[in-house]
Backbone as XML, in Angstrom:
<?xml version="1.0"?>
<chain id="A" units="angstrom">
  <residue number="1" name="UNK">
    <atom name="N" x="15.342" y="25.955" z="0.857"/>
    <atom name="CA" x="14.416" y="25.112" z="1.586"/>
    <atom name="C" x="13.486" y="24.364" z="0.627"/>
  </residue>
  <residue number="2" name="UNK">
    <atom name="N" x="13.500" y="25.018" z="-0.323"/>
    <atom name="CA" x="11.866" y="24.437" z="-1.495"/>
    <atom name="C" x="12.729" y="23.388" z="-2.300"/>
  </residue>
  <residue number="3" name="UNK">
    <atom name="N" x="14.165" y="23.675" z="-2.335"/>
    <atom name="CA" x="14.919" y="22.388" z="-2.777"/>
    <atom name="C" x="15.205" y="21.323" z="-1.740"/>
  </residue>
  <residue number="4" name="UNK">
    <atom name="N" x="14.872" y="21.443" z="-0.575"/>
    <atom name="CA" x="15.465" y="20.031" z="0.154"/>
    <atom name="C" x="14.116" y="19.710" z="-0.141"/>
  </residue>
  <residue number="5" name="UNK">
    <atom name="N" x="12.595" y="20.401" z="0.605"/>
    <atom name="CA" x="11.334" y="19.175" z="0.892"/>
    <atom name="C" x="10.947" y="18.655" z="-0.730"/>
  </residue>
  <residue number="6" name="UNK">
    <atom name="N" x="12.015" y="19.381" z="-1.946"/>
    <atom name="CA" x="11.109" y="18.306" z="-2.771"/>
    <atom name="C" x="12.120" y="17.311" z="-3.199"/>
  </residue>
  <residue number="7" name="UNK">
    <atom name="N" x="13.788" y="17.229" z="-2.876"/>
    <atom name="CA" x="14.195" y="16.050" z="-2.916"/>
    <atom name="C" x="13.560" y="15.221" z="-1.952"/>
  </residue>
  <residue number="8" name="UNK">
    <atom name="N" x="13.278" y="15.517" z="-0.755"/>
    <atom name="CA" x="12.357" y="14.819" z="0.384"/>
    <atom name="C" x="11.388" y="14.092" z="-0.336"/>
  </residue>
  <residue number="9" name="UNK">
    <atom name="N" x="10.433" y="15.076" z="-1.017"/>
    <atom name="CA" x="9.184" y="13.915" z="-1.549"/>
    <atom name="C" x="9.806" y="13.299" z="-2.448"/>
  </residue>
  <residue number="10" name="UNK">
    <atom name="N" x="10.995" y="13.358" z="-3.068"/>
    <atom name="CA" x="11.144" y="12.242" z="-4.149"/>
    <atom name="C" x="11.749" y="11.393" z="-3.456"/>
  </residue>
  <residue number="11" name="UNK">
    <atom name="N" x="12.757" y="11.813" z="-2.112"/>
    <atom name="CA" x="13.013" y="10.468" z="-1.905"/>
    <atom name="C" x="12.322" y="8.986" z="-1.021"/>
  </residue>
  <residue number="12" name="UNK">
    <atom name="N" x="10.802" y="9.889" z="-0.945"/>
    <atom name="CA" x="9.669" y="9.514" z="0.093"/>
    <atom name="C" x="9.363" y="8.431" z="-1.413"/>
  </residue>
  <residue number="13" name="UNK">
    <atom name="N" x="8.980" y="9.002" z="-2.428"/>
    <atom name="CA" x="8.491" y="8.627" z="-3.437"/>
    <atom name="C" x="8.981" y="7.699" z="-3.529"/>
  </residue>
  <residue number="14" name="UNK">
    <atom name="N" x="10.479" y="7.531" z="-3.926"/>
    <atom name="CA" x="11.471" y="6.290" z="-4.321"/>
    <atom name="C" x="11.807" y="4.966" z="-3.195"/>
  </residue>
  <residue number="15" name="UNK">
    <atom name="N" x="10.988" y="5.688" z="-1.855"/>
    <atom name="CA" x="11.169" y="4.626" z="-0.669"/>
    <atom name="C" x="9.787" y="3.752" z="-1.405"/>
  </residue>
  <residue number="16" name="UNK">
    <atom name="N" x="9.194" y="4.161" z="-1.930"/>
    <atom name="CA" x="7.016" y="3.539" z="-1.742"/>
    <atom name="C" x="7.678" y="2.684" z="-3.322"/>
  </residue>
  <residue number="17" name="UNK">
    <atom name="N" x="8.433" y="3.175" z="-4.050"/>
    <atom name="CA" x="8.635" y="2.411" z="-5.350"/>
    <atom name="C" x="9.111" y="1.035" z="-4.956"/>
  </residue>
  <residue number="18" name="UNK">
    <atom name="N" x="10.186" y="1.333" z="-4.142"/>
    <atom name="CA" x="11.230" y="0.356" z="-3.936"/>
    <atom name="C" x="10.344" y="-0.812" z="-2.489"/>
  </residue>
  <residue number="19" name="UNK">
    <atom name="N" x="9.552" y="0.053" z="-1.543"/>
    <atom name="CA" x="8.563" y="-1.028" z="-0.467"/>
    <atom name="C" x="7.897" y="-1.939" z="-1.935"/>
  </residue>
  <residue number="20" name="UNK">
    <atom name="N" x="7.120" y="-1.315" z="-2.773"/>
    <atom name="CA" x="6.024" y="-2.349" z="-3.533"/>
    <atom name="C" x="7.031" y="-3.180" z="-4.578"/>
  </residue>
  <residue number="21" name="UNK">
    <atom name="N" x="7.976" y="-2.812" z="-5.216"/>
    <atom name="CA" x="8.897" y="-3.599" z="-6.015"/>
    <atom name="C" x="9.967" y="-4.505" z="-5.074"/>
  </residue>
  <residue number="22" name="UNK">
    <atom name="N" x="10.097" y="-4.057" z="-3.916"/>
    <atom name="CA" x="10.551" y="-5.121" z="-3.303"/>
    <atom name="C" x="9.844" y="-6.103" z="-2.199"/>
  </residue>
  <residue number="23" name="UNK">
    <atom name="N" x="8.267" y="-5.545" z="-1.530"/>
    <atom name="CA" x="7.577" y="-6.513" z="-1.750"/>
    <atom name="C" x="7.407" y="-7.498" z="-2.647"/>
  </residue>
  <residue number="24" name="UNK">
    <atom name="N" x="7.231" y="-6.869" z="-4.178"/>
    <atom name="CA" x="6.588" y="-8.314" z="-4.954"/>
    <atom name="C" x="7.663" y="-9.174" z="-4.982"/>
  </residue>
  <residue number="25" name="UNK">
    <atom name="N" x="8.795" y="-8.724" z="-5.261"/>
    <atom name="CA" x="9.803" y="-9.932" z="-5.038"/>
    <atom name="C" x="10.211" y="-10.724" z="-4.517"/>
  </residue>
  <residue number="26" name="UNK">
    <atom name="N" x="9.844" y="-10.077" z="-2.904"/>
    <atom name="CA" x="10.401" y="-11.236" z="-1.941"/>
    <atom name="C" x="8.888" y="-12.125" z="-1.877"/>
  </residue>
  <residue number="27" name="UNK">
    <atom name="N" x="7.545" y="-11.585" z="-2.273"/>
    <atom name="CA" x="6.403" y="-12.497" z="-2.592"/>
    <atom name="C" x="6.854" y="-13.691" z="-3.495"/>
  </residue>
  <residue number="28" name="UNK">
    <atom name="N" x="7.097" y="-13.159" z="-4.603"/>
    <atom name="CA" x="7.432" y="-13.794" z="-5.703"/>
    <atom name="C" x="8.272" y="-14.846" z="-5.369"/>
  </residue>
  <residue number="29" name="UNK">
    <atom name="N" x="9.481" y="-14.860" z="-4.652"/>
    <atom name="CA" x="10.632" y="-15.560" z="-4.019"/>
    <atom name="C" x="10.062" y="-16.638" z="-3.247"/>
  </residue>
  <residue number="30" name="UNK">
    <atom name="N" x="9.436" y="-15.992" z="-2.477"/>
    <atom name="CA" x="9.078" y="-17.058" z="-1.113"/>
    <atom name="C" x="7.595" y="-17.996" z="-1.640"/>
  </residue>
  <residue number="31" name="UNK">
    <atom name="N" x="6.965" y="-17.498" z="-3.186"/>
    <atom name="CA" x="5.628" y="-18.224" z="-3.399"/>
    <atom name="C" x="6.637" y="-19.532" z="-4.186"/>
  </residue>
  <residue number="32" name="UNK">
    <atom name="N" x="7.593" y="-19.198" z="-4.603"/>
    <atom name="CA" x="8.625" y="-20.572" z="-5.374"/>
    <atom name="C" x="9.370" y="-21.405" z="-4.430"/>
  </residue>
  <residue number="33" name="UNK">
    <atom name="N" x="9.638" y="-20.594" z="-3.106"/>
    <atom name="CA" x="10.409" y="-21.108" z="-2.790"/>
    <atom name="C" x="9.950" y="-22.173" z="-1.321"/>
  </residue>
  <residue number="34" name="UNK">
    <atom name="N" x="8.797" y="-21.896" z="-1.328"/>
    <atom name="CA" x="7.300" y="-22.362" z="0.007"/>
    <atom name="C" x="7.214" y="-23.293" z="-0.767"/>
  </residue>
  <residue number="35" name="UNK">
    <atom name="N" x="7.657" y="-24.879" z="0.016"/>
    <atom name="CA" x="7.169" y="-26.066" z="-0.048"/>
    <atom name="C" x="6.231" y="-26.497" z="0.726"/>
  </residue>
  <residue number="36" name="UNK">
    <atom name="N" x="6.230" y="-25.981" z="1.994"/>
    <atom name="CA" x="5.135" y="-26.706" z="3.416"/>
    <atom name="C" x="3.971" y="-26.389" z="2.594"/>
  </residue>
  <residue number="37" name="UNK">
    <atom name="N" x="3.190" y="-24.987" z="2.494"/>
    <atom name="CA" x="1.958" y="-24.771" z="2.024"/>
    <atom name="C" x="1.616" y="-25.087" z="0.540"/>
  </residue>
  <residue number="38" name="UNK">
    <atom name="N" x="0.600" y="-25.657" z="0.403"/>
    <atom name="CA" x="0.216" y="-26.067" z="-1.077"/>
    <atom name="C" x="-1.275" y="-25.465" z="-1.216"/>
  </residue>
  <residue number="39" name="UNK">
    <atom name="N" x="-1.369" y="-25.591" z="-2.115"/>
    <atom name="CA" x="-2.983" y="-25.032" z="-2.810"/>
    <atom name="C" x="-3.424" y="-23.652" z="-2.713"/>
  </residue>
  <residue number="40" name="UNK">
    <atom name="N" x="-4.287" y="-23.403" z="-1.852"/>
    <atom name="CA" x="-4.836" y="-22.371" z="-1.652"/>
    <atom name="C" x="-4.367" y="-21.385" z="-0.775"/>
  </residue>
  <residue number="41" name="UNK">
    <atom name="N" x="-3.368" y="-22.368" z="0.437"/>
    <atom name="CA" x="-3.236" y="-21.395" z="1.574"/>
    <atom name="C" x="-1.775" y="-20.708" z="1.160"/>
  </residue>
  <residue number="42" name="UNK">
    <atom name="N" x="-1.169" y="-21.507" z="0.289"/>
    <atom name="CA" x="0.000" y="-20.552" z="-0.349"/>
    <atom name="C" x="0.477" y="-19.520" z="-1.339"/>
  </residue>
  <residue number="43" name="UNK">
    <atom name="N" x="-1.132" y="-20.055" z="-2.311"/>
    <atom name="CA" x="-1.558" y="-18.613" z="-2.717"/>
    <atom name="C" x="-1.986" y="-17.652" z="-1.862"/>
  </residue>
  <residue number="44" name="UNK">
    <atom name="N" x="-2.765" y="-17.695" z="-1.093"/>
    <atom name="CA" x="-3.351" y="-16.936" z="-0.168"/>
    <atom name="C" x="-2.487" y="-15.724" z="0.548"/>
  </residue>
  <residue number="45" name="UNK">
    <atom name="N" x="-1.015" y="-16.477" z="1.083"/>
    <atom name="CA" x="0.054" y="-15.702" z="1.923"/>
    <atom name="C" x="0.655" y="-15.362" z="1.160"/>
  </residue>
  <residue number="46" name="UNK">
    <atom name="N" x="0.632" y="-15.563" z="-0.831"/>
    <atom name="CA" x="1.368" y="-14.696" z="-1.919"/>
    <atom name="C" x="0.565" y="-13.325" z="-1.887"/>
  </residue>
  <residue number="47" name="UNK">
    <atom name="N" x="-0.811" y="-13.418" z="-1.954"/>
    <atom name="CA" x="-1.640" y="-12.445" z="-2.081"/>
    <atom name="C" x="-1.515" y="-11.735" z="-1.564"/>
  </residue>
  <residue number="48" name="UNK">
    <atom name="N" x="-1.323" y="-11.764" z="0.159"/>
    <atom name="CA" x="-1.379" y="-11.001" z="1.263"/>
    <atom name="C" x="-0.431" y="-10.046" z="1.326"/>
  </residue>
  <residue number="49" name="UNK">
    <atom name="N" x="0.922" y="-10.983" z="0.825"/>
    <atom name="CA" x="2.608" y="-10.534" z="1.216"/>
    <atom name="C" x="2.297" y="-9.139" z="-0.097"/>
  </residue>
  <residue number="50" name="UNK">
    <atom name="N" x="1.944" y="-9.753" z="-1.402"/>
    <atom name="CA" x="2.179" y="-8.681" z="-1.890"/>
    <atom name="C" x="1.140" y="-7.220" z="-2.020"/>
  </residue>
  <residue number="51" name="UNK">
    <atom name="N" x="0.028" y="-7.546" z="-1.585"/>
    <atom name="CA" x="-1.076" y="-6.832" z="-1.230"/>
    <atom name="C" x="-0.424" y="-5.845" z="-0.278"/>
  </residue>
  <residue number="52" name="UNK">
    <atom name="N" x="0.228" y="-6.095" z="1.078"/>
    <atom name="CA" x="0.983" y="-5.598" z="2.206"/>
    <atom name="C" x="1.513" y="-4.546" z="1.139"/>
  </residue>
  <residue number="53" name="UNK">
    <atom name="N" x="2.708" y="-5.185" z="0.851"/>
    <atom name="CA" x="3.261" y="-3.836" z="0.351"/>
    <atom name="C" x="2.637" y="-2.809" z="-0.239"/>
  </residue>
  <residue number="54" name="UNK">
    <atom name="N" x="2.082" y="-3.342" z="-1.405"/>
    <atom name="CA" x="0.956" y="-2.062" z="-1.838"/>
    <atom name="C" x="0.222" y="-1.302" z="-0.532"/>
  </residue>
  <residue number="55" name="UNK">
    <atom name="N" x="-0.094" y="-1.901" z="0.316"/>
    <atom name="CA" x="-1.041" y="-0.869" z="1.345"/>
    <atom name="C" x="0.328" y="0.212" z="1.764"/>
  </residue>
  <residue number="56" name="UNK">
    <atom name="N" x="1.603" y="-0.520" z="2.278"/>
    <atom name="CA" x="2.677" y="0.200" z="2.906"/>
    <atom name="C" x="3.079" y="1.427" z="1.682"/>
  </residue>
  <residue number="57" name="UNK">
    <atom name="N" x="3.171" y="0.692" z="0.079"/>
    <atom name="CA" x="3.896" y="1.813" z="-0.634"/>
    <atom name="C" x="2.811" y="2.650" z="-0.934"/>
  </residue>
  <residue number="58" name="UNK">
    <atom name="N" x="1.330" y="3.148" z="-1.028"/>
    <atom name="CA" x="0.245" y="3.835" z="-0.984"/>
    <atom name="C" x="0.291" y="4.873" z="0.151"/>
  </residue>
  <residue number="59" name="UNK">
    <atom name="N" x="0.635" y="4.174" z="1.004"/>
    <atom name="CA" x="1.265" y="5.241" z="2.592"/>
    <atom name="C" x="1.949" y="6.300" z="2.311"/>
  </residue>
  <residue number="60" name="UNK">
    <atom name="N" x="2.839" y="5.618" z="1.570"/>
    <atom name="CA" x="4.429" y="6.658" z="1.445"/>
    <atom name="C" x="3.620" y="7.598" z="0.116"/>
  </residue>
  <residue number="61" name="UNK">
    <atom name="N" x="3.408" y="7.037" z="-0.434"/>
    <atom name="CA" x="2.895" y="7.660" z="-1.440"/>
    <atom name="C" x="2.012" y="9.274" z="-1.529"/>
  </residue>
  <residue number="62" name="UNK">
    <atom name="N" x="1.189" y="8.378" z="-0.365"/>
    <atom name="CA" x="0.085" y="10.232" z="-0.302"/>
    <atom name="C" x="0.885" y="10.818" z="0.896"/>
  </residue>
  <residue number="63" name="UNK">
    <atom name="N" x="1.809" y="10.275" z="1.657"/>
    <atom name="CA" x="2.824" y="11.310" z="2.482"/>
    <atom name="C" x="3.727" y="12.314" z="1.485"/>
  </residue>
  <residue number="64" name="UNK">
    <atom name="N" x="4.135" y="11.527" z="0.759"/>
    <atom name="CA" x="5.024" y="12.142" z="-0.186"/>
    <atom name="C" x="4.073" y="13.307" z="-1.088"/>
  </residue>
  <residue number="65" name="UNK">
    <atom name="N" x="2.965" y="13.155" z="-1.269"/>
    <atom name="CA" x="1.834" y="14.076" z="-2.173"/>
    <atom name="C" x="1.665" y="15.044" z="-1.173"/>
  </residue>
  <residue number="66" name="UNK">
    <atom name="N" x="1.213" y="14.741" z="0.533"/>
    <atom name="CA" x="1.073" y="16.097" z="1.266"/>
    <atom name="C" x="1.853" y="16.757" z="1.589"/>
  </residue>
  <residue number="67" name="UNK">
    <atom name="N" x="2.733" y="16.514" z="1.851"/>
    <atom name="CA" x="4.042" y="17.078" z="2.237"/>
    <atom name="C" x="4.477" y="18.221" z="0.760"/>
  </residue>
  <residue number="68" name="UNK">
    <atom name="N" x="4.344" y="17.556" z="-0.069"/>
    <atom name="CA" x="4.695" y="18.471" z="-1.420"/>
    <atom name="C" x="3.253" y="19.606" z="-1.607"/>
  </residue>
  <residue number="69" name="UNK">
    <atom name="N" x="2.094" y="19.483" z="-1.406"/>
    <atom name="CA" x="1.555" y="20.371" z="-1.315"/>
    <atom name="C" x="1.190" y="21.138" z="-0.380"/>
  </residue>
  <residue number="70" name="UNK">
    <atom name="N" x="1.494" y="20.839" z="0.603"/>
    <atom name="CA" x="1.151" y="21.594" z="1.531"/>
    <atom name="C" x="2.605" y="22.548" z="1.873"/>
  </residue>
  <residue number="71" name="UNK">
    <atom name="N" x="3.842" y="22.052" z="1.105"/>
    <atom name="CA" x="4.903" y="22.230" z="1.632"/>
    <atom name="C" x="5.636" y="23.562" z="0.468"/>
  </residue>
  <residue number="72" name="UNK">
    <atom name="N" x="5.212" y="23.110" z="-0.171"/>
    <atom name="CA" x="5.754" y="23.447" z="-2.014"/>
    <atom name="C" x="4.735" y="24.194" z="-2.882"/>
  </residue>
  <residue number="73" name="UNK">
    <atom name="N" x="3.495" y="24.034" z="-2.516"/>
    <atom name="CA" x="2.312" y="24.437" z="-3.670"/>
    <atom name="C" x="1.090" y="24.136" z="-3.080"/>
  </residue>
  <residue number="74" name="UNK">
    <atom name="N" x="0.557" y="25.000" z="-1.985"/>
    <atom name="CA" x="-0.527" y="25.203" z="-1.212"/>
    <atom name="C" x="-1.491" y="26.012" z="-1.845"/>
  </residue>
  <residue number="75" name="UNK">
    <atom name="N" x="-1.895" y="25.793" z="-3.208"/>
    <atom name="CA" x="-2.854" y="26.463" z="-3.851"/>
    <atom name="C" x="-4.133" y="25.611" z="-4.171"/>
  </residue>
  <residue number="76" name="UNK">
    <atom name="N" x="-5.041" y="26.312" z="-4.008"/>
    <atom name="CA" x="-6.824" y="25.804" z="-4.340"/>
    <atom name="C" x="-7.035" y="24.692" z="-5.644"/>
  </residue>
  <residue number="77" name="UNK">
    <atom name="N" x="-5.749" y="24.772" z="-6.456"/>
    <atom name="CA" x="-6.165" y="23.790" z="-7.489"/>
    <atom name="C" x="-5.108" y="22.549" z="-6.532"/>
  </residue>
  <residue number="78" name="UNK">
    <atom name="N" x="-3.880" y="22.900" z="-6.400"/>
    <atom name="CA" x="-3.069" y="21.649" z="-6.207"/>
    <atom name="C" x="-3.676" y="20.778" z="-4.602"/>
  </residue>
  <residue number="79" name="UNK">
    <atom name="N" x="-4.102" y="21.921" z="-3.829"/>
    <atom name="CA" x="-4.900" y="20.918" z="-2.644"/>
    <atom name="C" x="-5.756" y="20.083" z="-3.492"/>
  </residue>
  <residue number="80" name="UNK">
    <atom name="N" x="-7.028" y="20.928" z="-4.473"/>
    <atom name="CA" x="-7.864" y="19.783" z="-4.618"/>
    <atom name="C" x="-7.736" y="18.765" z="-5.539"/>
  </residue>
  <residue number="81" name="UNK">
    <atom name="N" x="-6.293" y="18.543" z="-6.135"/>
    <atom name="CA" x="-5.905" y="17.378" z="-6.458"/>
    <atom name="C" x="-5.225" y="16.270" z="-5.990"/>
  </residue>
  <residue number="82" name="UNK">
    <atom name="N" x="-4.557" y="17.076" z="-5.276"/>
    <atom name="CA" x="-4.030" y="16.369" z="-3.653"/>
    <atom name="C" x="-5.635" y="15.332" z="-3.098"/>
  </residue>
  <residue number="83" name="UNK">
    <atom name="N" x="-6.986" y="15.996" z="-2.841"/>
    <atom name="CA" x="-8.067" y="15.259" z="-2.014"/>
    <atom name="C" x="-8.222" y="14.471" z="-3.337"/>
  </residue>
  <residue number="84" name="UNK">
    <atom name="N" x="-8.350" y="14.431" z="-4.791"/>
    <atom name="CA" x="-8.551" y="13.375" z="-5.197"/>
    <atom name="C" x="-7.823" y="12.361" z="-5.681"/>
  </residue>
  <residue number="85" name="UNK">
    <atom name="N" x="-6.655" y="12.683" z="-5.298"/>
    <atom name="CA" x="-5.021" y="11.749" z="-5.306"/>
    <atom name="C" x="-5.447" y="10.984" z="-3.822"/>
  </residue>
  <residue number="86" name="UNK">
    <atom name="N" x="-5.670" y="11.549" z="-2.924"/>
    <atom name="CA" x="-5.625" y="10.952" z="-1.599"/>
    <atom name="C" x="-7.281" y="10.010" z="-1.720"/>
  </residue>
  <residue number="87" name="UNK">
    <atom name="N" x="-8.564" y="10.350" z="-2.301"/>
    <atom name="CA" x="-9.415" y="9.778" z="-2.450"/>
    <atom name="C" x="-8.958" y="8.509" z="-3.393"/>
  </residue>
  <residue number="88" name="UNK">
    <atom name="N" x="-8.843" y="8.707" z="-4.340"/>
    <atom name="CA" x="-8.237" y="7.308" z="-5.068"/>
    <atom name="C" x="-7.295" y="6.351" z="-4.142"/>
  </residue>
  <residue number="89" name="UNK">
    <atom name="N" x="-6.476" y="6.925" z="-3.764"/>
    <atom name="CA" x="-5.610" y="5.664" z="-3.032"/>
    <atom name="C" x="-6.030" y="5.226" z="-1.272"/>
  </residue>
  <residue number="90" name="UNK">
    <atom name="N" x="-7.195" y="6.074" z="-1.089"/>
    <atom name="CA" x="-8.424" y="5.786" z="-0.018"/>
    <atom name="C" x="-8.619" y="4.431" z="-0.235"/>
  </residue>
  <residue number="91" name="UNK">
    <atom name="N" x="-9.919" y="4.539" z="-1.801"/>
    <atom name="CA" x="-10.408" y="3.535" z="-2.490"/>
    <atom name="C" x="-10.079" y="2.067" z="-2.563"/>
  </residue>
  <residue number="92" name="UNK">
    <atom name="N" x="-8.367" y="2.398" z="-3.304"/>
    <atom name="CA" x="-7.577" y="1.327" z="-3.351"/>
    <atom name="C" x="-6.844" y="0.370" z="-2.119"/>
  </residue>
  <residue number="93" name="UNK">
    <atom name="N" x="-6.669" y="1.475" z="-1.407"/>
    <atom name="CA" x="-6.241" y="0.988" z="0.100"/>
    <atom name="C" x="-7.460" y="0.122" z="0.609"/>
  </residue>
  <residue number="94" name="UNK">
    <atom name="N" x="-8.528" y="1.112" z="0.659"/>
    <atom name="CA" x="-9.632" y="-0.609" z="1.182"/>
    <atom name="C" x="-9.689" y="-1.312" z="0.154"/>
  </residue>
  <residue number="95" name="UNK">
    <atom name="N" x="-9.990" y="-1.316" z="-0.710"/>
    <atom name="CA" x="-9.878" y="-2.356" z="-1.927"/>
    <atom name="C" x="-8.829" y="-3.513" z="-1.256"/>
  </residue>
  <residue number="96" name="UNK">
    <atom name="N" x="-7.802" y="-3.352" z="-1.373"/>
    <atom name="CA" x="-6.843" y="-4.184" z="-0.595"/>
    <atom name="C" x="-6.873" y="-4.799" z="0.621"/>
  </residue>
  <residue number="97" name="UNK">
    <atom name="N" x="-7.273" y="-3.705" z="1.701"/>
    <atom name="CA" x="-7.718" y="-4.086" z="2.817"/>
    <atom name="C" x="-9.354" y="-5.452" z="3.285"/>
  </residue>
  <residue number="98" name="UNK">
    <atom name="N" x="-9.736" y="-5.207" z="1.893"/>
    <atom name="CA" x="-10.995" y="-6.120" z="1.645"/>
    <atom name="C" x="-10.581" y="-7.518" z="1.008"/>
  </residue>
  <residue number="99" name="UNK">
    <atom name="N" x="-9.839" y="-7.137" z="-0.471"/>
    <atom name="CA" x="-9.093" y="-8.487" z="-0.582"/>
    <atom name="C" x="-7.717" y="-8.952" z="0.462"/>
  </residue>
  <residue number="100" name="UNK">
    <atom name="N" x="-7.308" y="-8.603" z="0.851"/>
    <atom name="CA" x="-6.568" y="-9.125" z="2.011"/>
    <atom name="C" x="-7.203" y="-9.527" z="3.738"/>
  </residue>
  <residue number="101" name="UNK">
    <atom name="N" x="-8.279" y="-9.154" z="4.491"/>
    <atom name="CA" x="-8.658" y="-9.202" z="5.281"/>
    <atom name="C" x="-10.452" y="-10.008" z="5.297"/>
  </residue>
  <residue number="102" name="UNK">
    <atom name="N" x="-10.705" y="-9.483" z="4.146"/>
    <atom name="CA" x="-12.335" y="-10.359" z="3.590"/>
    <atom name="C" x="-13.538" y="-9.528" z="4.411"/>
  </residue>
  <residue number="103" name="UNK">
    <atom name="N" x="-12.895" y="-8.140" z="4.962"/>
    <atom name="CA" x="-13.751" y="-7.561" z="5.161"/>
    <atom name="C" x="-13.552" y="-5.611" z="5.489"/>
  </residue>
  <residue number="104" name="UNK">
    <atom name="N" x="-14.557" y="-4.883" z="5.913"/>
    <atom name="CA" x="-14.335" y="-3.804" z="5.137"/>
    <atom name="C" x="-13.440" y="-3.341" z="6.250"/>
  </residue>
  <residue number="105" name="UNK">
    <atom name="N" x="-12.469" y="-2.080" z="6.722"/>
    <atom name="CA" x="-11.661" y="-2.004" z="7.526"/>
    <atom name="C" x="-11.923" y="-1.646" z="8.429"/>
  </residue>
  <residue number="106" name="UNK">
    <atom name="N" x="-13.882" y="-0.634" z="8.686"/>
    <atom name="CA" x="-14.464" y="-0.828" z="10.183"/>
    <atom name="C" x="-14.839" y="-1.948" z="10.484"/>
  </residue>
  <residue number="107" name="UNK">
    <atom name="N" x="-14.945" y="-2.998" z="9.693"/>
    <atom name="CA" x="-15.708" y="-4.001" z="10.432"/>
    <atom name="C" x="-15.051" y="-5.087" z="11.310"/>
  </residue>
  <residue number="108" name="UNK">
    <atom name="N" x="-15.539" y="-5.864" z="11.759"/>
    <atom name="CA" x="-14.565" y="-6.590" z="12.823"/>
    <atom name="C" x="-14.245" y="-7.920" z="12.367"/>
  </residue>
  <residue number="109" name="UNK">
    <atom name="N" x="-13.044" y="-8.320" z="11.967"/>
    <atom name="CA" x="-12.430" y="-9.216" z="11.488"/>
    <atom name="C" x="-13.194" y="-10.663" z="11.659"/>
  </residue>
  <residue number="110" name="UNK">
    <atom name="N" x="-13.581" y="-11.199" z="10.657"/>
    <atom name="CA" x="-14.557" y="-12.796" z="10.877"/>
    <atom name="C" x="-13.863" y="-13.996" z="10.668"/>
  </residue>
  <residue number="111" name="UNK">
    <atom name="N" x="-13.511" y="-14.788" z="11.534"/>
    <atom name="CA" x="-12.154" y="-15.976" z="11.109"/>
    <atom name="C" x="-13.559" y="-17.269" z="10.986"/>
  </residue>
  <residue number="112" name="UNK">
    <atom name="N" x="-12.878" y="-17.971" z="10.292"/>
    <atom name="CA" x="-13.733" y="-19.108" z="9.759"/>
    <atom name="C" x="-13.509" y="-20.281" z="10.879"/>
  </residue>
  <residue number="113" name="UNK">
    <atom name="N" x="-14.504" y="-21.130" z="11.330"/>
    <atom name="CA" x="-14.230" y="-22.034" z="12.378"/>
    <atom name="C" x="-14.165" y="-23.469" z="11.376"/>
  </residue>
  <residue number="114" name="UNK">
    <atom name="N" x="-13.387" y="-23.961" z="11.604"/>
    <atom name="CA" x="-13.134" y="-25.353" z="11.324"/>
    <atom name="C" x="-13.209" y="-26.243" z="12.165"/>
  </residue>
  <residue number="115" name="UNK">
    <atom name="N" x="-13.889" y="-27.715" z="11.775"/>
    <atom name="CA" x="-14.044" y="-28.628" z="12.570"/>
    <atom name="C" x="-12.548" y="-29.488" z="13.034"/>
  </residue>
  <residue number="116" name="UNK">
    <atom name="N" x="-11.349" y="-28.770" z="12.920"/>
    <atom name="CA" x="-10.242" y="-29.818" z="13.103"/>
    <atom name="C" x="-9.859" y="-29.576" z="14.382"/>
  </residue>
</chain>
């Protein structure tokens, strides 16, 4: 059993590698390959696209960390590296959620009004 859940977290692991490396690519793809949008707003939906993935492969990521400790190595040191594995990619997750959204993830989304 302690050999399947930790091919499990690796293959949880290798799903979050392959979401953020194949996010940036198809970012990467579609920021060369986007003629309609120019300037800012096509950087903007590069940022986002690849920002996304990072939030999605960060997911998999601390699934793949609880599951292995709680599953594999439920001891007082490996939990509390587990809370500061899961605190860091807290951090980073709003970090992202702030540069991608322009605001913090309780707060309530502010869209800009334009005169057009």
């Amino acid at each position: 059993m302690r050999e399947v859940i930790e091919h499990v977290t690796i293959g949880i692991e290798a799903l979050a590698v392959a979401v953020i490396v194949g996010g940036i690519v198809y970012s990467v793809a579609r920021y060369f390959l986007r003629t309609r949008l120019q300037g800012s707003g096509r950087y903007k939906r590069f940022k986002d696209r690849i920002g996304n993935s990072l939030l999605l492969g960060l997911e998999f990521l601390v699934a793949a960390d609880i599951i292995r400790t709680v599953a594999l190595d439920p001891t007082i040191q490996s939990v509390a590296m587990l809370g500061l594995l899961v605190l860091i990619r807290t951090f980073l997750s709003w970090a992202l959620v702030v540069e991608i959204e322009g605001a913090w993830p309780w707060q309530a989304k502010t869209t800009a009004v334009t005169g057009e």
